[in-house]
C-alpha positions, 0 to 999 in steps of 0.5 A, spaced: 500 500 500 503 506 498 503 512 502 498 517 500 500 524 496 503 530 501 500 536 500 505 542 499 505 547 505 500 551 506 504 557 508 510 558 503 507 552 497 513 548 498 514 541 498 514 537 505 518 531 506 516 526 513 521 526 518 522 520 523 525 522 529 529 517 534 529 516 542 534 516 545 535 509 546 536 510 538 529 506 537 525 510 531 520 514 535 515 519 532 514 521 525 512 528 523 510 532 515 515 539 516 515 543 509 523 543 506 523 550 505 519 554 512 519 549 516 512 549 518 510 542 521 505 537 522 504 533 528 508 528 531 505 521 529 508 514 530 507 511 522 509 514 516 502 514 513 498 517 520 504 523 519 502 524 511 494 523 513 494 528 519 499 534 516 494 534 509 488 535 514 492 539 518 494 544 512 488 543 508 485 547 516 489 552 515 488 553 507 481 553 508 481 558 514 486 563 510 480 563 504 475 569 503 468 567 505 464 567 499 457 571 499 
């Protein structure tokens, strides 16, 4: 199953690439969408996946909220 496609950042339209983060006893901890260019973030999620799900929700929130109200 593939990864789903991650949006482009919601502030400056740069690409976004998952971060995976380790503890620090080394293990593979958390997983996190951060945007290459301005650094704007997802949150913290323990798959791949989850990460690219909650950042699209996220940003799709955030480009939504920056959009005129239609009359």
């Amino acid at each position: 199953m593939s990864d789903p496609k991650i949006r482009p950042c919601p502030r400056c339209g740069s690409d976004v690439s998952v971060w995976t983060y380790e503890t620090a006893t080394g293990a593979l901890g958390s997983r996190r969408a951060e945007c290459d260019s301005c650094w704007y973030m997802g949150p913290c999620c323990s798959s791949i996946r989850t990460a690219i799900k909650e950042y699209n929700a996220q940003a799709l929130r955030e480009t939504a909220a920056k959009e005129p109200e239609q009359p």
